[in-house]
Each structure stands twice: as structure tokens, then as C-alpha cells.
Jmol script that loads the backbone (N, CA, C; Angstrom):
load data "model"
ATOM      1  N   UNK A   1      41.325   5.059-121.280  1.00  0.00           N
ATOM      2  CA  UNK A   1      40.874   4.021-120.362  1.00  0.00           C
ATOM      3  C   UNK A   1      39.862   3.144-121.092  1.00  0.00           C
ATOM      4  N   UNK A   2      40.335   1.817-120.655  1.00  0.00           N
ATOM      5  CA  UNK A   2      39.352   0.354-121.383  1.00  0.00           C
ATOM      6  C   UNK A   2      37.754   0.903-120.906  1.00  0.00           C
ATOM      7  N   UNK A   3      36.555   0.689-121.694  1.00  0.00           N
ATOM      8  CA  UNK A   3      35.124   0.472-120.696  1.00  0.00           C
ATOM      9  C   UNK A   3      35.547  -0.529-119.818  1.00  0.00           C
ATOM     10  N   UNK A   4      36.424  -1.608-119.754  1.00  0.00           N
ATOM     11  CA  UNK A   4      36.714  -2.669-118.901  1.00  0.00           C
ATOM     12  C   UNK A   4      36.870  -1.659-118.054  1.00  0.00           C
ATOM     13  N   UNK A   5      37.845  -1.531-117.773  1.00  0.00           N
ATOM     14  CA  UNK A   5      38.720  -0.957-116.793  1.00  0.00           C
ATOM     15  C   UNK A   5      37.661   0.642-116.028  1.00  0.00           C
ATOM     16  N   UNK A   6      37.019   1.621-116.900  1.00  0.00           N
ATOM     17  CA  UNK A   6      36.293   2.130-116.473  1.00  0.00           C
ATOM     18  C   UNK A   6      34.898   1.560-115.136  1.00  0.00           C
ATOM     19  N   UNK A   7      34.313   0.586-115.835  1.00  0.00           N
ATOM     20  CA  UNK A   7      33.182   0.205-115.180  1.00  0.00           C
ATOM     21  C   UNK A   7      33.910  -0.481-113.897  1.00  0.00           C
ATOM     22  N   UNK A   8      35.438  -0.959-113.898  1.00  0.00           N
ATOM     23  CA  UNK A   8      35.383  -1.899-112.471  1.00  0.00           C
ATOM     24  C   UNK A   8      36.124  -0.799-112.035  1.00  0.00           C
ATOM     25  N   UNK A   9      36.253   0.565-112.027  1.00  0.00           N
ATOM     26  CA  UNK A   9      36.530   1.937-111.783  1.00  0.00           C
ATOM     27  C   UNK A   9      35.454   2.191-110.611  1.00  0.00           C
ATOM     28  N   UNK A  10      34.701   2.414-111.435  1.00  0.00           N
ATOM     29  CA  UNK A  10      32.950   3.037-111.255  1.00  0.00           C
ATOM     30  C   UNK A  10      32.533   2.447-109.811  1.00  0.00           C
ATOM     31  N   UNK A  11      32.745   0.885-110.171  1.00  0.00           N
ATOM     32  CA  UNK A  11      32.141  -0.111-109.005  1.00  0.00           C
ATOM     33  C   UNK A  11      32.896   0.235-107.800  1.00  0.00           C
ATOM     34  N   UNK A  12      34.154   0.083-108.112  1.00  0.00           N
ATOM     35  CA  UNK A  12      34.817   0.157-106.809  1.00  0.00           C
ATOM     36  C   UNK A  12      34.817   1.950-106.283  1.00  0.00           C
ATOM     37  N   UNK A  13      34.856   2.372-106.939  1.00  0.00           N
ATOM     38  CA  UNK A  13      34.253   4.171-106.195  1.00  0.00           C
ATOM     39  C   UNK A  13      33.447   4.260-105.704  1.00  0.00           C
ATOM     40  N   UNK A  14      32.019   3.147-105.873  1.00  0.00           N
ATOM     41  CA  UNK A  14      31.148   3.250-105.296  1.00  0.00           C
ATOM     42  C   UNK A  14      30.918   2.875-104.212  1.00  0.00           C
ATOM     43  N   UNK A  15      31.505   1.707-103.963  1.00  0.00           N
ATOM     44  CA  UNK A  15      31.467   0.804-102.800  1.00  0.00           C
ATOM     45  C   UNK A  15      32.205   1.967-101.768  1.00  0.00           C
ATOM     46  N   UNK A  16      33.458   2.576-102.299  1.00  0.00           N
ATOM     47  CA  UNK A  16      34.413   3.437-101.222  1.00  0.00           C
ATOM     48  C   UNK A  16      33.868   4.418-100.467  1.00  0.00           C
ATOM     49  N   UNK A  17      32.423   4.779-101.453  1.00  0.00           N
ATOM     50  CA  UNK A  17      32.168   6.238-101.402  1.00  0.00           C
ATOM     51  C   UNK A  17      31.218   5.993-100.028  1.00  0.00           C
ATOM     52  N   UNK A  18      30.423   4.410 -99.684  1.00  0.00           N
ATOM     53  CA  UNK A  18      29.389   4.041 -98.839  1.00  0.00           C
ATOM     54  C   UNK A  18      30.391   3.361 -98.158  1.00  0.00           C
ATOM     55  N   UNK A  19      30.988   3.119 -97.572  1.00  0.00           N
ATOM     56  CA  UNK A  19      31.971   2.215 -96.303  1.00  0.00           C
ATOM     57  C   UNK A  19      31.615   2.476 -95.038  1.00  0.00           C
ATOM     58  N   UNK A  20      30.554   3.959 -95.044  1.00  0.00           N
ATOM     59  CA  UNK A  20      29.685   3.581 -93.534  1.00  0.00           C
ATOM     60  C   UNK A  20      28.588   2.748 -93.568  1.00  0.00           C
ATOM     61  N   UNK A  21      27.928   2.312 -94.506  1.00  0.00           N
ATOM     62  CA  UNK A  21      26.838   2.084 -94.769  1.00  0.00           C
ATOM     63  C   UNK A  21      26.868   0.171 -94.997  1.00  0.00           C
ATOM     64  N   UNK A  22      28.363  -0.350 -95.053  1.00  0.00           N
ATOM     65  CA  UNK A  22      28.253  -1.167 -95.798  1.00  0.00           C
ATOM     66  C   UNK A  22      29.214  -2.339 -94.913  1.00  0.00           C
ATOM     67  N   UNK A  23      29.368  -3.559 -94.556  1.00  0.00           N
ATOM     68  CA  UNK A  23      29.595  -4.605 -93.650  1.00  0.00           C
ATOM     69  C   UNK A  23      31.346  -4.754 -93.909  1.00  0.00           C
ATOM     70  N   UNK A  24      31.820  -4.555 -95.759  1.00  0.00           N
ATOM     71  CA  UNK A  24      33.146  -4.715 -96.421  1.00  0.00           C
ATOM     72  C   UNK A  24      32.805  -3.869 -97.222  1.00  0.00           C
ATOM     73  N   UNK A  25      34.439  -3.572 -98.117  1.00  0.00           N
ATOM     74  CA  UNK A  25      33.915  -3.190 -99.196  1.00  0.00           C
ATOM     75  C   UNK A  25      34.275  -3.860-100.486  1.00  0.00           C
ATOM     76  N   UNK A  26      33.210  -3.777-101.418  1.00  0.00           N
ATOM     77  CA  UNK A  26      33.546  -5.160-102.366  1.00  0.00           C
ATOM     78  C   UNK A  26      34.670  -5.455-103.314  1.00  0.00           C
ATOM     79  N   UNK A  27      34.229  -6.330-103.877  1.00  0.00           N
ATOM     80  CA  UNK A  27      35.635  -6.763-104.840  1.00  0.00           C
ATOM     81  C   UNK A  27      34.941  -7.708-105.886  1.00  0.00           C
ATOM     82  N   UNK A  28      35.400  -6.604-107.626  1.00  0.00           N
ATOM     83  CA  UNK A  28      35.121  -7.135-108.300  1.00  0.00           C
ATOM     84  C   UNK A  28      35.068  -8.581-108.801  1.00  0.00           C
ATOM     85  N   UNK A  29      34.665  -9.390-109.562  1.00  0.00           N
ATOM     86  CA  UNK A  29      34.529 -10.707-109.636  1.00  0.00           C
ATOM     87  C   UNK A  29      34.718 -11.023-110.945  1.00  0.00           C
ATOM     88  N   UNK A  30      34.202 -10.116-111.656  1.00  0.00           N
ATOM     89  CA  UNK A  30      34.701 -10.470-112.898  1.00  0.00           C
ATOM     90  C   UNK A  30      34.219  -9.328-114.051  1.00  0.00           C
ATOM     91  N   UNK A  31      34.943  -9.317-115.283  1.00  0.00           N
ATOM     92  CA  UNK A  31      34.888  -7.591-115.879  1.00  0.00           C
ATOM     93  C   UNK A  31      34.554  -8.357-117.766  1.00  0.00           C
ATOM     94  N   UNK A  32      33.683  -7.835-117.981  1.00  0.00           N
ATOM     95  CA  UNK A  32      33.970  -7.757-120.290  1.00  0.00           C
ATOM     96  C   UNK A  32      33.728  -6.578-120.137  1.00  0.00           C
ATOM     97  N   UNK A  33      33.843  -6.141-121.746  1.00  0.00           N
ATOM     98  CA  UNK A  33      33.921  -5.221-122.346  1.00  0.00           C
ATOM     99  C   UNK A  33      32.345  -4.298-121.600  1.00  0.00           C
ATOM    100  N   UNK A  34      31.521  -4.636-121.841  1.00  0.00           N
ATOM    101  CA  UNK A  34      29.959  -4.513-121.511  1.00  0.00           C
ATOM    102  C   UNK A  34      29.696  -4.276-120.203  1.00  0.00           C
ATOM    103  N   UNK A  35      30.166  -4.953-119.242  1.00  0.00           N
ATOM    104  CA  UNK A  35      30.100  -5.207-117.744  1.00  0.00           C
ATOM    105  C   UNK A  35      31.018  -5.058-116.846  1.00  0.00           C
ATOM    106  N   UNK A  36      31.110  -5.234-115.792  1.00  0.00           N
ATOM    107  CA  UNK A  36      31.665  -5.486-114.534  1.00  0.00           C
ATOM    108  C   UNK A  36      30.467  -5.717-113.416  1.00  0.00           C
ATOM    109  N   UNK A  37      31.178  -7.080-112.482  1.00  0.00           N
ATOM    110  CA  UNK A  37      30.369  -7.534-111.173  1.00  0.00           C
ATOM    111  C   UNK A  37      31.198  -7.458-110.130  1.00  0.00           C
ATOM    112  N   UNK A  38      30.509  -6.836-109.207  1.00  0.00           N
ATOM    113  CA  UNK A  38      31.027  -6.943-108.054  1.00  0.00           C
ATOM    114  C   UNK A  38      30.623  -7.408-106.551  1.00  0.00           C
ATOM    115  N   UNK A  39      31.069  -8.423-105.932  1.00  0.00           N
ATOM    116  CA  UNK A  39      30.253  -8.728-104.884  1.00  0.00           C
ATOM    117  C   UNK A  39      31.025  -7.768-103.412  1.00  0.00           C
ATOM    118  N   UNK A  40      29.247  -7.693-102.502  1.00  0.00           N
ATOM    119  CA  UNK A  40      30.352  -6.772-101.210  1.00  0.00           C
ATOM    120  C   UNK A  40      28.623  -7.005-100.642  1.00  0.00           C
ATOM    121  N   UNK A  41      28.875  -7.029 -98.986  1.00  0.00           N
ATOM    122  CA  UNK A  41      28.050  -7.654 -97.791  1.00  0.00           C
ATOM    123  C   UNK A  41      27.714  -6.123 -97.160  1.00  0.00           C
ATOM    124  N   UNK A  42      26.450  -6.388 -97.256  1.00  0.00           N
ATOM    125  CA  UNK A  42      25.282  -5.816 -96.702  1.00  0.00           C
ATOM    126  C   UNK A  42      25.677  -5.198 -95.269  1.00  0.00           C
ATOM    127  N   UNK A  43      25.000  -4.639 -94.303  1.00  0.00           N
ATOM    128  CA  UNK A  43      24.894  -4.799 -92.548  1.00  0.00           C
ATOM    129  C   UNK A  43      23.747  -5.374 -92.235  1.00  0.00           C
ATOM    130  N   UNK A  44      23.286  -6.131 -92.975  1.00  0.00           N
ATOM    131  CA  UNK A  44      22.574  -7.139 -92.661  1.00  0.00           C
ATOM    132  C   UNK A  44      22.857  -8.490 -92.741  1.00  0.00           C
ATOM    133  N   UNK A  45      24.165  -8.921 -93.262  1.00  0.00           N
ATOM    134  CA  UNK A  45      24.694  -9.706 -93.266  1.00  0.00           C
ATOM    135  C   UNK A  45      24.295 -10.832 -94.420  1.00  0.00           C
ATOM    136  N   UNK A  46      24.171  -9.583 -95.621  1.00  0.00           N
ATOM    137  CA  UNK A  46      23.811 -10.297 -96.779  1.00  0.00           C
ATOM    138  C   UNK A  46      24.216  -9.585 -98.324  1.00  0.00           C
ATOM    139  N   UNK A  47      24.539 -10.580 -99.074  1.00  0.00           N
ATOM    140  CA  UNK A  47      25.780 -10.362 -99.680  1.00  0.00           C
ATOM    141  C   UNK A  47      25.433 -10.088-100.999  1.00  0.00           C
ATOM    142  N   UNK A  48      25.368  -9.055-101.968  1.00  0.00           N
ATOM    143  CA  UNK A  48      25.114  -8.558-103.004  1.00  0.00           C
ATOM    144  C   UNK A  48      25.798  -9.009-104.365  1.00  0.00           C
ATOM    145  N   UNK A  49      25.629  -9.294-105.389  1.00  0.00           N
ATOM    146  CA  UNK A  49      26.246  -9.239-106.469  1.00  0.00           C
ATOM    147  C   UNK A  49      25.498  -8.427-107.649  1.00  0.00           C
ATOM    148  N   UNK A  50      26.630  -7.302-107.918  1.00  0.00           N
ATOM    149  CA  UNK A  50      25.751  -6.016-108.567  1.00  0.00           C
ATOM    150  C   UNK A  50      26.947  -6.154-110.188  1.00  0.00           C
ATOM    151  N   UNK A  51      25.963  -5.981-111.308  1.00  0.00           N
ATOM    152  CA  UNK A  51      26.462  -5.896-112.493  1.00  0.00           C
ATOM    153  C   UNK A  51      26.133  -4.605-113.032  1.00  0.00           C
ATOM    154  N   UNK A  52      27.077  -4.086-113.299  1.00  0.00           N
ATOM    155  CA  UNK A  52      27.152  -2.538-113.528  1.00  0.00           C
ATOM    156  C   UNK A  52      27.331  -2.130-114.863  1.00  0.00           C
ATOM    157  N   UNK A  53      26.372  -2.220-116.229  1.00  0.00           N
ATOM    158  CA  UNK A  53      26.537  -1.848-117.306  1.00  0.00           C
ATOM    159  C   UNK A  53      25.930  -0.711-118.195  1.00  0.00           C
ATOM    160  N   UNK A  54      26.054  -0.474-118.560  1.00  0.00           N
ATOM    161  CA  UNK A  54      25.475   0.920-119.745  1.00  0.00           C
ATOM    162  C   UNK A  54      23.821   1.102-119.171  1.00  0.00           C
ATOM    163  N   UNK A  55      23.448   0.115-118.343  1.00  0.00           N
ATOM    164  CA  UNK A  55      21.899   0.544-118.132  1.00  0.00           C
ATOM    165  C   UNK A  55      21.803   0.253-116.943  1.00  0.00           C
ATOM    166  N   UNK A  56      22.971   0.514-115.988  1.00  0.00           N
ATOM    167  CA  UNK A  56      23.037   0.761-114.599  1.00  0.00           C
ATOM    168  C   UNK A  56      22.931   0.132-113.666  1.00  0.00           C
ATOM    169  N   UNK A  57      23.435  -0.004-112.637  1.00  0.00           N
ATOM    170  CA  UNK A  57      23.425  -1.235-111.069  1.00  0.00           C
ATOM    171  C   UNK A  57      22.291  -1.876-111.272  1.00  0.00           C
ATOM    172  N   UNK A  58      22.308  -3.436-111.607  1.00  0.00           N
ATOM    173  CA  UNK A  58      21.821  -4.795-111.436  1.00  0.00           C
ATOM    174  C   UNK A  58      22.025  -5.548-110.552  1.00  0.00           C
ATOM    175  N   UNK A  59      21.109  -5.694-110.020  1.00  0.00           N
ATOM    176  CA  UNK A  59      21.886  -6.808-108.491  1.00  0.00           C
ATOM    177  C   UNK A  59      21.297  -8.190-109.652  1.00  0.00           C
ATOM    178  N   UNK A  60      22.002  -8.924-109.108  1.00  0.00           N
ATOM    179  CA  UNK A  60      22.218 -10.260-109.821  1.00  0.00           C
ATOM    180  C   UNK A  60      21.886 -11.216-109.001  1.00  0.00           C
ATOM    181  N   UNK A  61      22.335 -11.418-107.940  1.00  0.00           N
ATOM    182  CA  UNK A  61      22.353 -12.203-106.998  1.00  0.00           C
ATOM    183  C   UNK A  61      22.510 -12.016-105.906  1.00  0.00           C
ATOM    184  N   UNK A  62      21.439 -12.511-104.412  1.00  0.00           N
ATOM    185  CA  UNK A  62      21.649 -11.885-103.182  1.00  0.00           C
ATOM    186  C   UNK A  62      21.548 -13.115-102.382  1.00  0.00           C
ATOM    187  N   UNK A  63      22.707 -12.992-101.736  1.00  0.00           N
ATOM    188  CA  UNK A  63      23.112 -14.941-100.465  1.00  0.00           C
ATOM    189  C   UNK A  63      22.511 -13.934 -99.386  1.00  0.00           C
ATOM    190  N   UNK A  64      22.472 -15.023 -98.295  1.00  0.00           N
ATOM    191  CA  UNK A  64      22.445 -14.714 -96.815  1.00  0.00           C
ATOM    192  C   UNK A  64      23.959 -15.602 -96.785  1.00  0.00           C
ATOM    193  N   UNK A  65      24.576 -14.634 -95.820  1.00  0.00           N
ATOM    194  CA  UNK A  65      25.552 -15.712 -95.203  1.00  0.00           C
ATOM    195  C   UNK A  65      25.476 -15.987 -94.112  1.00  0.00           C
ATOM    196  N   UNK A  66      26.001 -16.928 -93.626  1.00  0.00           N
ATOM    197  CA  UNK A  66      25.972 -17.747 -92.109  1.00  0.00           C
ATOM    198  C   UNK A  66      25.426 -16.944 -90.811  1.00  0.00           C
ATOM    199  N   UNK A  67      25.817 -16.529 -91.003  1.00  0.00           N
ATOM    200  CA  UNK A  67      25.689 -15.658 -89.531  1.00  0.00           C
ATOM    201  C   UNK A  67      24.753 -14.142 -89.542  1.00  0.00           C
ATOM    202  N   UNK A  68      23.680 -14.592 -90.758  1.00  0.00           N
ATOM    203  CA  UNK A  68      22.658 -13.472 -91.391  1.00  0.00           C
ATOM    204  C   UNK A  68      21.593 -13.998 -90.484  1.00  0.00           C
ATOM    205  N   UNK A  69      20.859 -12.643 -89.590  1.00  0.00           N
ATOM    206  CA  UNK A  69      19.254 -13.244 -89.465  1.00  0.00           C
ATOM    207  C   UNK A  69      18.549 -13.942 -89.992  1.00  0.00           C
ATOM    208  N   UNK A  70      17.648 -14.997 -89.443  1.00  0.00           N
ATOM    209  CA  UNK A  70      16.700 -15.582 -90.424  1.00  0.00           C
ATOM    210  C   UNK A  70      15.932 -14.887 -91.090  1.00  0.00           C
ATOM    211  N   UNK A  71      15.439 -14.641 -92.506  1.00  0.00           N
ATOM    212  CA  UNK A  71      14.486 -13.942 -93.361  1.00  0.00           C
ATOM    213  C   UNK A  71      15.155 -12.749 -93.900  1.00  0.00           C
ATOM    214  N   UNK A  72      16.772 -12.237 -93.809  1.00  0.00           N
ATOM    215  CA  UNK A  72      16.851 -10.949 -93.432  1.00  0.00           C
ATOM    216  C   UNK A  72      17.054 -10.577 -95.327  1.00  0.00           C
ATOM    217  N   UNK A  73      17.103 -11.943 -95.827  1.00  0.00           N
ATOM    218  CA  UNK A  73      17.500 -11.499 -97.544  1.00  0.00           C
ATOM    219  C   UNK A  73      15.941 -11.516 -98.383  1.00  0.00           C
ATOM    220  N   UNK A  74      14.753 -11.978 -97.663  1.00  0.00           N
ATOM    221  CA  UNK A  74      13.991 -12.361 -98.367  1.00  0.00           C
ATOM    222  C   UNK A  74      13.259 -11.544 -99.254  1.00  0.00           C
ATOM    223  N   UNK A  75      13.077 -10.120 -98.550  1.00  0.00           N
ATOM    224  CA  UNK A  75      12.445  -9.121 -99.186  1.00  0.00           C
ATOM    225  C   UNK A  75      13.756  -8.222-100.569  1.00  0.00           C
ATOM    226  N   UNK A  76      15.131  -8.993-100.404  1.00  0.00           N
ATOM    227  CA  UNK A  76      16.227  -8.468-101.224  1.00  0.00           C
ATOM    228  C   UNK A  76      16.377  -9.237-102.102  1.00  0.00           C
ATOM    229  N   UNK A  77      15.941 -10.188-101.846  1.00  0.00           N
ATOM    230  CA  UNK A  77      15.980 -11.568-103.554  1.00  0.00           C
ATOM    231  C   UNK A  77      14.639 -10.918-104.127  1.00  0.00           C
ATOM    232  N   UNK A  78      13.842 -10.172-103.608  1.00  0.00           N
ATOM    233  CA  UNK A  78      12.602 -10.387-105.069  1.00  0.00           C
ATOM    234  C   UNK A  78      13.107  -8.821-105.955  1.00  0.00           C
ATOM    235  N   UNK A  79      14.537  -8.224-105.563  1.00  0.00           N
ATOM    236  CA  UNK A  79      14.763  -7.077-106.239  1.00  0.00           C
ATOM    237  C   UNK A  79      16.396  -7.850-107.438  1.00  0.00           C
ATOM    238  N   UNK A  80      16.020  -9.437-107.078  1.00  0.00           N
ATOM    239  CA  UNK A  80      17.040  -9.736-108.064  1.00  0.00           C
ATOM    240  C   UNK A  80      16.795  -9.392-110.092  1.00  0.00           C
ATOM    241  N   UNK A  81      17.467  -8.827-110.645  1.00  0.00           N
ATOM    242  CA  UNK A  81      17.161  -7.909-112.293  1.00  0.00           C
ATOM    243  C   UNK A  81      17.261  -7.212-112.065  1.00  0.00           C
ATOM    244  N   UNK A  82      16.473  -6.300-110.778  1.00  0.00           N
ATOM    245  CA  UNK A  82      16.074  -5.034-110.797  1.00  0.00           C
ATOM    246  C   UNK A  82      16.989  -3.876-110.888  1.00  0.00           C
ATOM    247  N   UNK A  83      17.589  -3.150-112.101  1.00  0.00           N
ATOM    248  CA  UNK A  83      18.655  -2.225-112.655  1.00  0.00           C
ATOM    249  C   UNK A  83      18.202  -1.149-111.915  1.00  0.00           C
ATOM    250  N   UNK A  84      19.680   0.048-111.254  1.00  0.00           N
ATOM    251  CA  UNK A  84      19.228   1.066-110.787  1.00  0.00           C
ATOM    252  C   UNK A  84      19.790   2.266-111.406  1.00  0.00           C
ATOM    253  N   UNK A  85      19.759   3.683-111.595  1.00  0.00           N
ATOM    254  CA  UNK A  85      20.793   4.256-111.948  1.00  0.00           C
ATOM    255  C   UNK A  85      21.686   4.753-111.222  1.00  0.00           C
ATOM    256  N   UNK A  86      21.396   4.719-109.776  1.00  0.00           N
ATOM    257  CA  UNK A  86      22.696   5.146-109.225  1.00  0.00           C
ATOM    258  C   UNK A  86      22.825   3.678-108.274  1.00  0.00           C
ATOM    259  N   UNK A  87      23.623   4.074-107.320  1.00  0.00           N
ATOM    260  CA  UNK A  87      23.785   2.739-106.455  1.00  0.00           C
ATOM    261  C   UNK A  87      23.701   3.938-105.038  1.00  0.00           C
ATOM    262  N   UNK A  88      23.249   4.843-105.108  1.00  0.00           N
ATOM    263  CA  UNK A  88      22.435   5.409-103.980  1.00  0.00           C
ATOM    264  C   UNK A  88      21.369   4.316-103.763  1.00  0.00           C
ATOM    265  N   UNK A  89      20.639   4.671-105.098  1.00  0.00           N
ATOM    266  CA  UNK A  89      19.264   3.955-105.458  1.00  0.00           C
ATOM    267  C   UNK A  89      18.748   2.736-104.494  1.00  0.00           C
ATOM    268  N   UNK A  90      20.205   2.087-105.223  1.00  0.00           N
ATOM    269  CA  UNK A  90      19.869   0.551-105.162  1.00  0.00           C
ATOM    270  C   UNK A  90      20.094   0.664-103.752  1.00  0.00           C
ATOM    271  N   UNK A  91      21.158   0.848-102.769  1.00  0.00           N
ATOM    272  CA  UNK A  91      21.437   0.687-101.223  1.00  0.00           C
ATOM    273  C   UNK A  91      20.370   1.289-101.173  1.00  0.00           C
ATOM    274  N   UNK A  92      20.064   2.393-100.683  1.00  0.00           N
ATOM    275  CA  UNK A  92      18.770   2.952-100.279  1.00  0.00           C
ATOM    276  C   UNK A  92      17.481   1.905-100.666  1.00  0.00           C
ATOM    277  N   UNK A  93      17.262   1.094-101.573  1.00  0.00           N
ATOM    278  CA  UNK A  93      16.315   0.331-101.863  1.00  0.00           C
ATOM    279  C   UNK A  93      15.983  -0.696-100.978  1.00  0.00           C
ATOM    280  N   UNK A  94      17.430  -1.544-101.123  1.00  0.00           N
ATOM    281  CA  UNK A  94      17.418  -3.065-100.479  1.00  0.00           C
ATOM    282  C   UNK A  94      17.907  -2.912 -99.423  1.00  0.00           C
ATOM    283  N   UNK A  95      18.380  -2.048 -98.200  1.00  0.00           N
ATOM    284  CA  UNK A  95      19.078  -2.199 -97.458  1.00  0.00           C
ATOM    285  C   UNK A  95      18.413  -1.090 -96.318  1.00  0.00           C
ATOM    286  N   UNK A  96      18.010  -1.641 -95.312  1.00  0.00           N
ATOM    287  CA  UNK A  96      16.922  -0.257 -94.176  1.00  0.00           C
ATOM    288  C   UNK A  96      18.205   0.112 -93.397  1.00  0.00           C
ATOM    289  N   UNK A  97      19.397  -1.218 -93.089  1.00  0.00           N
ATOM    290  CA  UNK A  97      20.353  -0.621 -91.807  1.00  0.00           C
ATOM    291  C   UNK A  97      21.218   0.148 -92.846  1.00  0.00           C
ATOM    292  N   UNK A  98      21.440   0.017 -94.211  1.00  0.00           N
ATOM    293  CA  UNK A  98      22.474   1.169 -94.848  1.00  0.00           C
ATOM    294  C   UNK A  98      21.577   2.995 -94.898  1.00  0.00           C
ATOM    295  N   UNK A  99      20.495   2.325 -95.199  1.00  0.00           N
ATOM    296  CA  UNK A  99      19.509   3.725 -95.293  1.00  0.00           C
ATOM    297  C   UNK A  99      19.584   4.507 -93.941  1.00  0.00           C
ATOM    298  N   UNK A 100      19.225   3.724 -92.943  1.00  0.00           N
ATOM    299  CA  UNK A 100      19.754   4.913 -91.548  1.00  0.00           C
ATOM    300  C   UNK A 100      21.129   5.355 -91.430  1.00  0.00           C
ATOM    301  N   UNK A 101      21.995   4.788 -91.740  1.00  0.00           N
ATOM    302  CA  UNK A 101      23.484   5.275 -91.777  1.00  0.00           C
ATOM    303  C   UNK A 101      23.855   6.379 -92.820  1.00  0.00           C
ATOM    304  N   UNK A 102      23.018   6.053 -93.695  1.00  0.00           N
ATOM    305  CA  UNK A 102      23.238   7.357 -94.867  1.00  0.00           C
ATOM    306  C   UNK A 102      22.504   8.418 -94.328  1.00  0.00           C
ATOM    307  N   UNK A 103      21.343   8.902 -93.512  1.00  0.00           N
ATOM    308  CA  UNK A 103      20.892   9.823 -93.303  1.00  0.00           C
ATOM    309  C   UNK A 103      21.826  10.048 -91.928  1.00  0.00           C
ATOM    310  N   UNK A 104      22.538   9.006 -91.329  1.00  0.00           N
ATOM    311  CA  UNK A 104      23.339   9.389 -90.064  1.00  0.00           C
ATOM    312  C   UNK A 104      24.455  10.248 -90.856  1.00  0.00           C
ATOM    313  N   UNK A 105      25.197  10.055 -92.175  1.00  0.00           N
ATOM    314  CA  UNK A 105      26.275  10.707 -92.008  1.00  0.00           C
ATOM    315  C   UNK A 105      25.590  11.814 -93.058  1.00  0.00           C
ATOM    316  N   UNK A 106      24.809  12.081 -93.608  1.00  0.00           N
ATOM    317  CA  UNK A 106      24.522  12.943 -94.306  1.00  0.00           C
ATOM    318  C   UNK A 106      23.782  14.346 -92.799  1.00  0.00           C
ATOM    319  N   UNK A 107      23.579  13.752 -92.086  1.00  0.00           N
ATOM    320  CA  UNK A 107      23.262  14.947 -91.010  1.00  0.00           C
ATOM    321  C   UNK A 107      24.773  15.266 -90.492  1.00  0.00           C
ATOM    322  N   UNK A 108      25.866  14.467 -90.296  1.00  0.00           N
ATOM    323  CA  UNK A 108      26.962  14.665 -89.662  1.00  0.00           C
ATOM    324  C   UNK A 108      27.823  15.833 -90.956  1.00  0.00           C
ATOM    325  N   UNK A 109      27.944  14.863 -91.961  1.00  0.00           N
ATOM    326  CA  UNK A 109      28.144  16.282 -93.197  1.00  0.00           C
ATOM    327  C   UNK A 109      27.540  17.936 -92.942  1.00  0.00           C
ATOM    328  N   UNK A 110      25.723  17.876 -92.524  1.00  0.00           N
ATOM    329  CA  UNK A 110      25.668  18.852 -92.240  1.00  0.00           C
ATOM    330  C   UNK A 110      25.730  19.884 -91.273  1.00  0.00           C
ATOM    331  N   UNK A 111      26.141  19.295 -90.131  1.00  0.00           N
ATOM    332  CA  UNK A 111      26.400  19.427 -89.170  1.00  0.00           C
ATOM    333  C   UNK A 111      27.984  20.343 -88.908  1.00  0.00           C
ATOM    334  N   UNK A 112      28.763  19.782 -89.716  1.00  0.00           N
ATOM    335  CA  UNK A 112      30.568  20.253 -90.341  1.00  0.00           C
ATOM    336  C   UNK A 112      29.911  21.398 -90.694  1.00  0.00           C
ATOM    337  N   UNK A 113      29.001  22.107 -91.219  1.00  0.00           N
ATOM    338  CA  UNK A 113      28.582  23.249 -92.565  1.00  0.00           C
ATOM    339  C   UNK A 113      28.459  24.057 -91.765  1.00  0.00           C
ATOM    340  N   UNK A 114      27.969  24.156 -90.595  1.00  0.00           N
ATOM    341  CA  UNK A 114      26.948  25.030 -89.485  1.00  0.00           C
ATOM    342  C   UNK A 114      28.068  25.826 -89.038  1.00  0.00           C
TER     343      UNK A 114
END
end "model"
wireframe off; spacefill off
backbone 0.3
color backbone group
């Protein structure tokens, strides 16, 4: 397998793996040897572009789209550079309505165990 082809692997597993957490799920945008980007919308109604290379989830760029609360990207643009190593990380970082949904299904996971 290409690193191309690996990293827009990676991205899109990731996005699959959070689909409670997350508005769509994304779709790469564009791939080199080095990289892959992928854009995919928040539940806040704001739209990520994450570059995923050898030194881990980069958000690149963060829109509000149309029909986003007022202010709801503002505190998510000043984490634009900011590399993560997982993309737990990064959702858990920039995102409070994905962060309650991850502790919603991570109790429902444990909940199956009991």
C-alpha cells in the first residue's frame, strides 16, 4: 500500500469510527505522498479541514457554514496548525457537542459489558 493511499485510509477510518459524534462523514480533498486532507462538519455546524501527516491531525482550516450559530467556530479557528496525535484528541478538543456524544456512547459500550 501507497503512504498515499494509506493516510486517505487512516482519515477515512477515522471519520467512520466517530459518525455519532459527527454532522457527515468526511471526504478526502486531496492526497501527496506526505499528506492527505480531509474535510467533514462538526454538530456544530462547522466544518473542519484536517491534514493528516507523519506528525499527526492538523486542522487547517475551520468555516462556519450557513446555518452555524453565530460565534460557534470562533474558539475553533484559534486551534487552526494545531497538530494532534490522535483525532480522539483533536474532536475531543474543538468540539463540546462531539465530546458529550463520545462519553454518551462510551457509557452505552459499557453498559453492553454489564
Amino acid at each position: 500500500m501507497s503512504p498515499q493511499t494509506f493516510l486517505e485510509e487512516e482519515l477515512l477510518d477515522a471519520t467512520k469510527n466517530y459518525t455519532y459524534g459527527l454532522a457527515a462523514e468526511g471526504t478526502v480533498v486531496s492526497k501527496t505522498g506526505e499528506s492527505a486532507v480531509m474535510k467533514f462538519e462538526l454538530l456544530e455546524k462547522v466544518e473542519l479541514l484536517i491534514e493528516l501527516s507523519d506528525r499527526g491531525f492538523t486542522i487547517a482550516a475551520v468555516r462556519s457554514l450557513e446555518d452555524s450559530p453565530e460565534g460557534s467556530d470562533v474558539e475553533m479557528k484559534a486551534t487552526v496548525g494545531t497538530t494532534f496525535e490522535t483525532m480522539d484528541s483533536l474532536l475531543l478538543t474543538v468540539s463540546p457537542a462531539f465530546g458529550r456524544r463520545h462519553s454518551e456512547e462510551l457509557f452505552r459500550k459499557l453498559s453492553v459489558l454489564r
